[in-house]
C-alpha positions in Angstrom: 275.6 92.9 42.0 278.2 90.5 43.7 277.3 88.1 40.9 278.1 90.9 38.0 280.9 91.9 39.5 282.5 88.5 39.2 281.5 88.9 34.8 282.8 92.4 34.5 285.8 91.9 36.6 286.8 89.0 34.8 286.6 90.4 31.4 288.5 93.9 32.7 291.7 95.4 31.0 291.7 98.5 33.4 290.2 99.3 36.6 287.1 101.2 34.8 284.1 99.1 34.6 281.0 100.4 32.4 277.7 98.7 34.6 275.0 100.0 31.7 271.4 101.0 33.3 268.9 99.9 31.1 267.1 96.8 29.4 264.5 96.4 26.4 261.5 98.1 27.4 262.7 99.6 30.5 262.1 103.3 30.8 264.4 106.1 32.5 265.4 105.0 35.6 264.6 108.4 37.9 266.0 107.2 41.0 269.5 106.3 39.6 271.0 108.2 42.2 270.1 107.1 44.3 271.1 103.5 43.5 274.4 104.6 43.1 274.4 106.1 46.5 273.4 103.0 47.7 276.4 101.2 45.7 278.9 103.5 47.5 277.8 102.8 50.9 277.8 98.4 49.8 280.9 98.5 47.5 283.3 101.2 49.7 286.2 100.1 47.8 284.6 100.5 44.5 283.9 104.8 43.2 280.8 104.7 41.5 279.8 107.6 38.9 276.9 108.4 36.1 279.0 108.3 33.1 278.9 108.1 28.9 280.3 105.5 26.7 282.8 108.4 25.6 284.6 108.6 28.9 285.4 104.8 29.4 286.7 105.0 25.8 289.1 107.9 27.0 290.4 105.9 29.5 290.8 102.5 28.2 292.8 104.4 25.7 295.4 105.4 28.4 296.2 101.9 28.3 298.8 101.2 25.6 299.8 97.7 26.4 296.1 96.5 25.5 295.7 93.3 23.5 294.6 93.3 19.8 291.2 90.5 19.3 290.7 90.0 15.5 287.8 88.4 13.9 284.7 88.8 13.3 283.1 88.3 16.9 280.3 85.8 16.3 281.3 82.7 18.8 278.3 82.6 21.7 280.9 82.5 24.2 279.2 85.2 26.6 275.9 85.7 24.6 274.0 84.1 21.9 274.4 86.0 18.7 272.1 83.5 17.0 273.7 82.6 13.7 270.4 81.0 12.1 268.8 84.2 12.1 270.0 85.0 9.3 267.1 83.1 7.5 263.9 83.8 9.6 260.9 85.5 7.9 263.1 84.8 4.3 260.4 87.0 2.7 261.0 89.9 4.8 265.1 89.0 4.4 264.8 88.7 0.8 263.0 92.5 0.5 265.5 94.4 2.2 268.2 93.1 0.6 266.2 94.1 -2.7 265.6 97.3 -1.4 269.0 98.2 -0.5 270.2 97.0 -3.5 268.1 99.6 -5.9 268.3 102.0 -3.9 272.5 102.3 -3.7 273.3 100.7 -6.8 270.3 101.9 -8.6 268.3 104.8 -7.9 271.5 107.1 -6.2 273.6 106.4 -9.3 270.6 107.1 -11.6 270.4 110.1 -9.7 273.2 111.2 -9.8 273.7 111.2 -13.8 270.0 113.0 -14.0 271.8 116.0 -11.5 275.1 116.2 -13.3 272.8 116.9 -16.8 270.9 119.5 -14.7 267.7 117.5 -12.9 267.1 118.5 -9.2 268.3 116.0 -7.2 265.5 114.8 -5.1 267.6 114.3 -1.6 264.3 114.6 0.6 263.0 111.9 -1.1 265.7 109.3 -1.0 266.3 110.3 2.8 262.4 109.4 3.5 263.3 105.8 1.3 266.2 105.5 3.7 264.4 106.3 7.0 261.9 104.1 6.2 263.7 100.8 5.8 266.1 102.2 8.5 262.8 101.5 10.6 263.1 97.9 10.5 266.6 97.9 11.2 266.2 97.7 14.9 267.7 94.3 15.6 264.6 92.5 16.2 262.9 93.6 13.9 265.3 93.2 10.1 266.2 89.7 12.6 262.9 89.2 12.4 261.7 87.9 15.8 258.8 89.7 16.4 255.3 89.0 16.7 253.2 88.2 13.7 251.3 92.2 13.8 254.9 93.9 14.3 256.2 92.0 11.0 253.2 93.3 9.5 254.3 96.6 9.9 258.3 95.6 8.8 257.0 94.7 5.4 254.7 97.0 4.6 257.6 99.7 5.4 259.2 97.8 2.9 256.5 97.5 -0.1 256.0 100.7 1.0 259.9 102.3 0.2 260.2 99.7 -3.1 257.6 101.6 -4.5 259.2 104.7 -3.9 262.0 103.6 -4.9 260.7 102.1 -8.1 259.0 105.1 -8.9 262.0 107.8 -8.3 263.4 105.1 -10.4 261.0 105.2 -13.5 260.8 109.1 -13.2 264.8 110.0 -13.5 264.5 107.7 -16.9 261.6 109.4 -18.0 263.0 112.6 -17.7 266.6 112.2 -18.8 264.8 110.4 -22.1 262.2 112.8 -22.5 264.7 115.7 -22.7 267.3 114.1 -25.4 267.3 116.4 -27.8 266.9 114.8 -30.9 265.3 115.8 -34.7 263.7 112.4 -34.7 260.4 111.6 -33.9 260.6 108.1 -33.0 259.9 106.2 -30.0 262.9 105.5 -27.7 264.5 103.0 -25.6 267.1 104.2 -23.6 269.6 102.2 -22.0 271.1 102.5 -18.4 274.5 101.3 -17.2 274.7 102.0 -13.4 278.7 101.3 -13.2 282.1 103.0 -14.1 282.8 101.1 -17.2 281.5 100.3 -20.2 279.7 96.6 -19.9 278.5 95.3 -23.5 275.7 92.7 -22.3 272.4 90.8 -22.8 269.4 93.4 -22.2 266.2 91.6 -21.7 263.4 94.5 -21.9 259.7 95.8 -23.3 259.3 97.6 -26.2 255.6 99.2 -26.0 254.6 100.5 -29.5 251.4 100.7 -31.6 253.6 99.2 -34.1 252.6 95.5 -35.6 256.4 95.4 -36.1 259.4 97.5 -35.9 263.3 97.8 -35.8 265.5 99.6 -33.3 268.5 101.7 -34.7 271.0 103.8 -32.0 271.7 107.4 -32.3 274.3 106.9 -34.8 271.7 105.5 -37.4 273.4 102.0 -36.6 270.2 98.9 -36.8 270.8 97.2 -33.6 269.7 93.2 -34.2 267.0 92.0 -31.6 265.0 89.3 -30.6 261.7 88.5 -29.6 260.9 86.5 -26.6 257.3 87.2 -26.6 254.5 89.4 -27.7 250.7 90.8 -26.0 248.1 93.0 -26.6 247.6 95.5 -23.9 244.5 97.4 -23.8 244.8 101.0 -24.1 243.3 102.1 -21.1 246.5 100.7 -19.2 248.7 103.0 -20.9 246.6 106.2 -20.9 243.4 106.1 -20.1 242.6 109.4 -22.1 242.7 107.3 -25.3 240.0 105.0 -24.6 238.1 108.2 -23.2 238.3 109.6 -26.9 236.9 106.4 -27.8 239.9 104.7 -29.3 240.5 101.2 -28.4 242.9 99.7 -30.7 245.1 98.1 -28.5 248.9 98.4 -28.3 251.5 95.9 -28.6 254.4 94.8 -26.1 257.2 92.7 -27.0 259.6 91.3 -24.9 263.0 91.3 -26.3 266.2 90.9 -26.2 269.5 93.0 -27.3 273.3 92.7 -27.4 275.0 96.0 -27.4 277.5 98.3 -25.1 276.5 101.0 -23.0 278.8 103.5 -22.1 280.6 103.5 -18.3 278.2 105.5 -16.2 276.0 106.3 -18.4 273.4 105.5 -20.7 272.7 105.1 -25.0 269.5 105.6 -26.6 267.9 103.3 -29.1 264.9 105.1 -32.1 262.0 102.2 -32.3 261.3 102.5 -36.2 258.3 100.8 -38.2 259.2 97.8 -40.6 257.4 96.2 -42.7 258.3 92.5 -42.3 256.5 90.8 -38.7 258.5 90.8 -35.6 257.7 87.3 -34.3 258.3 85.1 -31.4 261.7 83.8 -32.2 263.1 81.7 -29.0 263.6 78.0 -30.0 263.0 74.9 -27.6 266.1 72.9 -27.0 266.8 69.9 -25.4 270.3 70.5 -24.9 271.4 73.8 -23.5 275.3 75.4 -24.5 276.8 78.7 -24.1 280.5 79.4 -24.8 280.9 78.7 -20.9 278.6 75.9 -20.0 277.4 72.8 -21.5 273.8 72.4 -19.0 271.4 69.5 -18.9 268.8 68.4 -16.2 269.3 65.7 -13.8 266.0 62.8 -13.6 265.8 64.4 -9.6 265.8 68.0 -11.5 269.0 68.9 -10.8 271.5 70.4 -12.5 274.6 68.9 -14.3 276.8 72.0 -15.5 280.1 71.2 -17.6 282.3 74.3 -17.6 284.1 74.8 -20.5 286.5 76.8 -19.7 288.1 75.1 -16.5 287.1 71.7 -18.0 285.5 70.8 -14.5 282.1 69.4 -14.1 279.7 70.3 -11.6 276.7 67.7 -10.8 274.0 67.7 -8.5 273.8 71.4 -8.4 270.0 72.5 -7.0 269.9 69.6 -4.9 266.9 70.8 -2.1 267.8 69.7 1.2 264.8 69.8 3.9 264.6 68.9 6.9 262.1 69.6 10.1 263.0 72.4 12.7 261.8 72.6 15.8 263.4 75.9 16.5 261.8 79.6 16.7 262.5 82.8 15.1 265.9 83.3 16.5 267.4 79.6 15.8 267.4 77.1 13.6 266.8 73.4 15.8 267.0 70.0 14.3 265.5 67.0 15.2 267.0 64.1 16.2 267.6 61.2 14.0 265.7 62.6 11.4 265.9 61.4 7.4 266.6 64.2 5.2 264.5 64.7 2.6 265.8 65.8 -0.7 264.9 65.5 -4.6 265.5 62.0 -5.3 261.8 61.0 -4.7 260.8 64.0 -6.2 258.2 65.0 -9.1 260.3 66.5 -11.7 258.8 68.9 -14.7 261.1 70.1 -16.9 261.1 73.1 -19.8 264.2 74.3 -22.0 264.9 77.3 -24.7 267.4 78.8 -26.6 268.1 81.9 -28.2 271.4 83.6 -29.6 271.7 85.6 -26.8 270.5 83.7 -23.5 269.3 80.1 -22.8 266.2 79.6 -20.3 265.6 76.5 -18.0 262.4 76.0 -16.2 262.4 73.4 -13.6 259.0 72.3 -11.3 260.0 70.4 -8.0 257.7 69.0 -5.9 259.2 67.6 -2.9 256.2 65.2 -0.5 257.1 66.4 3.2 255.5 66.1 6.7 252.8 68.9 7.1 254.5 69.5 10.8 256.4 68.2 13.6 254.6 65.4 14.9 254.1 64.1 11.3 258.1 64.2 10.8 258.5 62.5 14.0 255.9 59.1 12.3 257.9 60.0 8.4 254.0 60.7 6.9 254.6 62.8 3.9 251.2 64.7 3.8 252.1 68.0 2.7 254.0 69.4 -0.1 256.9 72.3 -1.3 257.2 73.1 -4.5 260.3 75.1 -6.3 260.1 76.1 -9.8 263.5 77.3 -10.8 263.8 80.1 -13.7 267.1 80.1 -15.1 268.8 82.4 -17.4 271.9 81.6 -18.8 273.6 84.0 -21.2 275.7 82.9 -24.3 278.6 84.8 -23.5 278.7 85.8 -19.6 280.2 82.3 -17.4 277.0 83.6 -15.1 274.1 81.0 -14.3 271.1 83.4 -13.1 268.1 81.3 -10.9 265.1 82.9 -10.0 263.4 80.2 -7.1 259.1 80.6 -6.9 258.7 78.9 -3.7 255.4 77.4 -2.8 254.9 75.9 0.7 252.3 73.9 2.7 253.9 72.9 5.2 254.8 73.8 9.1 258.3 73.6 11.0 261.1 72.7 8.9 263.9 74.3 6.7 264.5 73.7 3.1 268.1 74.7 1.6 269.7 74.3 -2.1 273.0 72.6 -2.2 275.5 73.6 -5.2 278.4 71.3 -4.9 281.9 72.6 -6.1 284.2 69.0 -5.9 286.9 71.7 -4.2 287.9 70.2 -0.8 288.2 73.4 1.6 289.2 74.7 5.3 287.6 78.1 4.6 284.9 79.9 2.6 285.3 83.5 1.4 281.8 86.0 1.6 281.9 89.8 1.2 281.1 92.1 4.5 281.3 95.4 4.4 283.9 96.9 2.0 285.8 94.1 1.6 285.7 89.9 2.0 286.2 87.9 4.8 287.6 84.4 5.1 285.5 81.8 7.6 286.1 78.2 8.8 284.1 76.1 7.4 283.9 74.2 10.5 284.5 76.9 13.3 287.0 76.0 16.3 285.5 76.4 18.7 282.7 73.7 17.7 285.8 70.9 20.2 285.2 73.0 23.4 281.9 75.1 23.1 279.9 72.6 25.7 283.2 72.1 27.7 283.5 75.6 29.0 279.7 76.2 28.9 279.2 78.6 25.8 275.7 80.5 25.7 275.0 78.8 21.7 276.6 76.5 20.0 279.1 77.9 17.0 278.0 75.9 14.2 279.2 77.7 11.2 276.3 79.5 9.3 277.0 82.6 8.2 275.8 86.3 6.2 277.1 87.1 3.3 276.0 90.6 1.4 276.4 89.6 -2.1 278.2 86.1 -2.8 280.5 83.3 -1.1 282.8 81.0 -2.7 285.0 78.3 -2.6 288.4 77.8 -4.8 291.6 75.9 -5.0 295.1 76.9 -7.3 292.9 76.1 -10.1 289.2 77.4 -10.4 286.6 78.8 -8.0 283.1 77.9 -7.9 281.1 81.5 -6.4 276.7 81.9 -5.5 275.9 85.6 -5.9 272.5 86.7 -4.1 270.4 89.2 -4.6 268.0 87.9 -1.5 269.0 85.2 1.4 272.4 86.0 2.6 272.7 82.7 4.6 274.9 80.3 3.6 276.9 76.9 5.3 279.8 74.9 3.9 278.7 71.4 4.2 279.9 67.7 2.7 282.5 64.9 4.0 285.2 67.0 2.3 283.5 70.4 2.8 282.7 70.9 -0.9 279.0 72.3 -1.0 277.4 75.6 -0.4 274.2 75.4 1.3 272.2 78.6 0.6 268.9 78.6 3.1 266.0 79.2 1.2 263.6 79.8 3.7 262.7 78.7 8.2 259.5 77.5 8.6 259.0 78.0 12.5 256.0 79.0 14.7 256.9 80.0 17.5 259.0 83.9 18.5 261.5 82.3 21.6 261.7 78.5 22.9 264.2 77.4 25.5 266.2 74.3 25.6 267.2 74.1 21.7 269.2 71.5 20.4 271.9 74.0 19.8 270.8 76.6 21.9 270.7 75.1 25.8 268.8 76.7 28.6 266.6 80.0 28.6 263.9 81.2 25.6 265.5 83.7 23.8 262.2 86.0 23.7 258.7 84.7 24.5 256.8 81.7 24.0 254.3 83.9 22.0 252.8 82.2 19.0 253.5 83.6 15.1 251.9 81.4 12.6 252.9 84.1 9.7 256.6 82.6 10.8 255.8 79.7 9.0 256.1 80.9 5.7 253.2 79.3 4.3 252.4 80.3 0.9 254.8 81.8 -1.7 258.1 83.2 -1.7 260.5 84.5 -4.5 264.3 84.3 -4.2 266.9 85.1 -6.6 270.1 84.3 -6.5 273.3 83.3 -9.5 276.3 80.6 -9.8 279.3 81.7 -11.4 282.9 80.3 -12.1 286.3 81.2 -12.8 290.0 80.8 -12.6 292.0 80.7 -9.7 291.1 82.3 -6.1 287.9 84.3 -5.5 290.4 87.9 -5.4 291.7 87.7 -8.2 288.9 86.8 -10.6 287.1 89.8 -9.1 284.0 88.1 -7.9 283.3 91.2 -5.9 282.8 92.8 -9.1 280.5 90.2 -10.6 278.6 90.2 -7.9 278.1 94.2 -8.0 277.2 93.6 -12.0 274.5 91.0 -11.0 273.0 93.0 -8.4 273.6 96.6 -10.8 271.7 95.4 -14.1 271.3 97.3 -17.3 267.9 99.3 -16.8 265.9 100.9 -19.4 263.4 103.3 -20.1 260.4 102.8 -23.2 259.6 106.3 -24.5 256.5 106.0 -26.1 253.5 109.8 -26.8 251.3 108.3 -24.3 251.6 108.5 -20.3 249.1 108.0 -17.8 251.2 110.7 -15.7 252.0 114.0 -17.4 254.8 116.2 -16.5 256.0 119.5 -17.6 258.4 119.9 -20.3 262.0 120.2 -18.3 263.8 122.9 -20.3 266.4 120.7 -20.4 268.3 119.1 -23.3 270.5 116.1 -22.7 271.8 113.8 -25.5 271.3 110.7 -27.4 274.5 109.3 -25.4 276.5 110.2 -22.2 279.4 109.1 -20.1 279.3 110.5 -16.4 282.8 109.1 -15.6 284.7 106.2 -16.1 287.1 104.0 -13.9 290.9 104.0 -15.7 291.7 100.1 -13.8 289.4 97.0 -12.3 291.1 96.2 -8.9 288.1 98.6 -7.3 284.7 98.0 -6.6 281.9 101.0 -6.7 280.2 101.5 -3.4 278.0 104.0 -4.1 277.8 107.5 -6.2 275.3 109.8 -4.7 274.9 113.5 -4.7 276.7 114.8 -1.1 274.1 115.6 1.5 275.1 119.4 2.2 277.5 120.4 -0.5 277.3 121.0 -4.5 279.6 117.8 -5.1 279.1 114.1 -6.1 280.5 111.3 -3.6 282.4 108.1 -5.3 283.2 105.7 -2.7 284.8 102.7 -3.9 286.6 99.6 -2.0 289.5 97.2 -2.7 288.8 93.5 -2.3 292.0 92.5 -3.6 295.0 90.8 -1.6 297.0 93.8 -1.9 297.4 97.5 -2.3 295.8 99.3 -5.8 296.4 102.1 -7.9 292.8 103.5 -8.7 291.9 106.4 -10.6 288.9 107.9 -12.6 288.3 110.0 -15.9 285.5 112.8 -15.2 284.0 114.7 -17.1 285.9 118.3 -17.7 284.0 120.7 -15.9 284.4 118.8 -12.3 287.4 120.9 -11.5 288.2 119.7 -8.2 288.1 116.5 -5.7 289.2 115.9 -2.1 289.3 112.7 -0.1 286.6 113.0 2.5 285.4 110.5 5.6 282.5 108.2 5.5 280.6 111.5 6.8 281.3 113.0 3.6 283.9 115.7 5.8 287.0 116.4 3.3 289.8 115.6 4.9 292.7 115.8 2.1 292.8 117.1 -1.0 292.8 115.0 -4.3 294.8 116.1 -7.6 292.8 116.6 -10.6 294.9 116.6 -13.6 293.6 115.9 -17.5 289.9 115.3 -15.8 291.8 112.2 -13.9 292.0 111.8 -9.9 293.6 108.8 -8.5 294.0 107.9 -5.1 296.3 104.2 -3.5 294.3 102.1 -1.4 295.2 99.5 0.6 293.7 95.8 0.9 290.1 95.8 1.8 290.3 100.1 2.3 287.0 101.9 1.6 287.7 105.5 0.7 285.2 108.4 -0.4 286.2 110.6 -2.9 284.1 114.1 -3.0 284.1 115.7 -6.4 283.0 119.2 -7.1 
């Protein structure tokens, strides 16, 4: 105790000192009274008392002369937070983020249009989907340093709420599209748009038909021009296996296609699938050269990228480069090795595809990168092992957006491999989005001059989490990477010019001591966990985008919620292999649920309230300064309050001409509770 005195006292602002009873795995501690008996006869000077958390609050509060700490509060000055973690088990990293990212901006929104047009809204079943990943969110275990039979368990919590979540998914489109009412007796294909404007993009989607060929027209009788990407068989029995029972087994026919159109804010638009009688044939082109109205691509020897943007007139080369090096770290830390030669693409074996259509333009790019199998073979520089990253990307003809889809093969033990995308812009900070709002980091942290000086627990090298994207930018144009699975990045380069985004740790081992960056105690156990070495396949996705001036105000927040929020649809055909009961409800060919009247917002989430008979819109401000925001509802919501992040009301919101509007001020989340 004389030793923690001499911590708590020294971090004190008031005479009340919290001394919390309790460690991992430690039960109840039943004789706690009379340890603090025994305090009060050691420590006479000191009163000692079984407290809560609350109380200290209370009285800390007492104290107005406190001082204000800002920031984010991940330096290791007193304990290692472990900024490397971020990137441990990248499969189980990449799933949650996936997760969370259908269930809040997919399946509640969906939701939440199929209640407004008279669906139950299945709360018990989105609160088990919830609860279930909210397992693994026990800091060990969504940080991943566990043993190999407890990660086991994490992910199959998560394959098991994805397929929830994909199937409450696929059921509110089925049922919303089954009910249009409509005199046509047509196949569909309705459309989804999960945010509060209207968004006129690229859909990429299947159109299942018995059809050798067909055309797709909207409600309004309008022929809406598509085009194929491919076309298969599929047998029968895979759509409804009561048709092959009847002994029909023609097969049917899926095209993949692709669409230009708009789909209302909120809302979704419904396309009739109508038999023609010239072919629908495979219709994407092979190109060598690849150009959009925003990029002029082509593919490095080494098979990276070279990306001209046209519209900032900047030129961006290298981009893809694959960094990887060895680790000799454990599930908490990244650890290099000392005097160690980087390996990257430039002895790589390069394969390389390209296409081009009106709407998008595809790249397919093989790496094979020759790396050590393991430590000791780093240590010699004998290349007997392999990684492999084929890169899918999707380009569209008029978005400035650069999707990548990475398939990640790996053979190899103990290192880390990471993507480079250099920017040319020469920066002091990087700017990621947290929690409602952004959040601008060093890109070489401080405290990096002092940290072994005055004895820090970790070293602060500056590796951080984003949720959706991080950028760079100077007066003139801004280079972002939007994820939709790792969320670690670093801000490397003599002039601090690159994002590195972690692809995935390769490490072996749950707790070492004595890391490179880390001195002194194991965090955890020496326990061995050979599923930590990620050895096998992985798939990542992630996007580049650029634009104008500074991150704020070319609204990368709201790119990033439109890459992670896309356009979903729903393939009405007579068959199912599932048959529901009619609803009783008619919806129609088209519908709006609401619609933002300015852009300086982004949408958290819109879900049905837990208790009451009201939707909740929280939204958040990312900009530099104070906003207007307001929304158009539909005319029957006839009243709104303000309400807490419990979804309490706690002021009342004008609703005037089916408008509310409420000012927010920089990075502000509020919650807006409409009846």
């Amino acid at each position: 105790m004389n030793k923690y005195f001499r911590v708590l006292d020294q971090g004190a602002t008031t005479d009340h000192i919290i001394i919390p009873n309790g460690h991992d795995q430690m039960p109840i501690q039943k004789n706690i009274f009379r340890i603090i008996e025994k305090l009060k006869s050691l420590y006479p000077g000191r009163e000692f008392f079984l407290s809560k958390y609350e109380n200290i609050f209370k009285e800390l509060e007492k104290n107005e002369s406190l001082p204000t700490i800002k920031g984010e509060f991940l330096d290791g000055k007193y304990m290692r937070v472990h900024r490397s973690i971020y990137s441990t088990r990248m499969d189980i990293k990449a799933k949650n983020t996936r997760v969370e990212n259908k269930i809040t901006n997919i399946l509640e929104p969906l939701a939440s249009i199929a209640y407004r047009l008279g669906f139950e809204y299945h709360h018990g079943l989105i609160e088990l989907i919830w609860k279930e990943i909210m397992k693994n969110h026990a800091h060990d275990s969504i940080g991943c340093c566990c043993s190999d039979k407890v990660h086991r368990e994490i992910i199959n919590r998560l394959y098991l709420a994805e397929e929830k979540t994909d199937q409450l998914i696929a059921f509110y489109k089925r049922k919303i599209t089954d009910s249009i009412q409509t005199d046509r007796n047509e196949d569909r294909l309705t459309a989804f748009n999960l945010l509060p404007y209207d968004r006129k993009e690229v859909i990429t989607t299947t159109v299942v038909t018995k059809l050798p060929s067909f055309k797709l027209e909207d409600h309004n009788g309008k022929e809406i021009d598509f085009k194929v990407l491919e076309k298969e068989e599929i047998d029968p029995g895979l759509i409804d296996r009561q048709i092959v029972h009847y002994g029909n087994y023609k097969p049917f026919n899926k095209f993949s296609i692709q669409l230009k159109d708009t789909v209302p804010a909120m809302g979704y638009k419904t396309y009739f699938v109508i038999g023609a009688e010239s072919n629908v044939d495979h219709t994407i082109e092979d190109n060598n050269s690849i150009e959009t109205e925003h990029y002029l691509v082509s593919v490095n020897t080494n098979g990276t990228l070279k990306i001209t943007d046209k519209q900032n007139c900047k030129v961006f080369d290298q981009v893809l480069l694959l960094e990887n090096g060895g680790d000799d770290g454990d599930e908490y830390d990244y650890s290099p090795l000392s005097n160690e030669k980087i390996i990257s693409n430039n002895d790589a074996h390069v394969e390389v595809k390209k296409s081009q259509n009106q709407f998008t333009a595809k790249i397919e790019i093989k790496v094979k990168l020759e790396i050590p199998s393991n430590l000791e073979k780093r240590k010699i520089n004998k290349k007997d092992s392999s990684v492999v990253v084929t890169w899918n990307i999707t380009i569209p003809n008029h978005q400035p957006l650069i999707k990548i889809k990475a398939a990640i093969e790996n053979d190899a033990k103990d290192h880390r491999l990471r993507t480079w995308i250099p920017t040319g812009i020469a920066s002091k900070f990087s700017v990621a989005d947290n929690q409602f709002g952004l959040i601008k980091r060093h890109v070489v942290d401080p405290a990096m001059r002092y940290w072994e000086e005055e004895g820090w627990e970790e070293r602060p090298d500056s590796i951080y989490p984003m949720l959706s994207f991080v950028g760079l930018f100077d007066d003139e144009h801004g280079i972002s990477v939007l994820t939709n699975s790792t969320r670690e990045y670093e801000i490397l380069g003599d002039n601090h010019d690159t994002i590195a985004v972690t692809l995935f740790r390769s490490v072996g081992i749950l707790g070492k001591e004595n890391l490179t960056r880390r001195p002194g105690r194991p965090s955890g156990i020496g326990l061995a966990t050979p599923g930590s070495q990620m050895i096998g396949k992985l798939e990542l996705e992630f996007a580049i985008t650029t634009h104008k001036g500074s991150i704020t105000k070319s609204k990368v927040s709201r790119i990033a919620k439109e890459y992670t929020t896309e356009i979903q649809t729903y393939n009405k055909i007579p068959y199912n292999a599932m048959k529901l009961n009619p609803s009783g409800i008619n919806t129609p060919a088209s519908f709006s649920l609401l619609r933002e009247m300015n852009s300086d917002t982004v949408l958290s989430v819109l879900k049905k309230a837990e208790k009451e008979d009201e939707l909740v819109l929280r939204i958040y401000n990312p900009s530099e300064q104070g906003v207007e925001c307001s929304f158009e509802l539909q005319d029957s919501f006839h009243k709104s309050s303000e309400g807490n992040l419990n979804e309490m009301p706690i002021s009342s919101v004008n609703v005037e001409d089916s408008k509310i509007g409420v000012s927010m001020k920089r990075n502000q989340v509020k919650t807006l509770l409409i009846k």
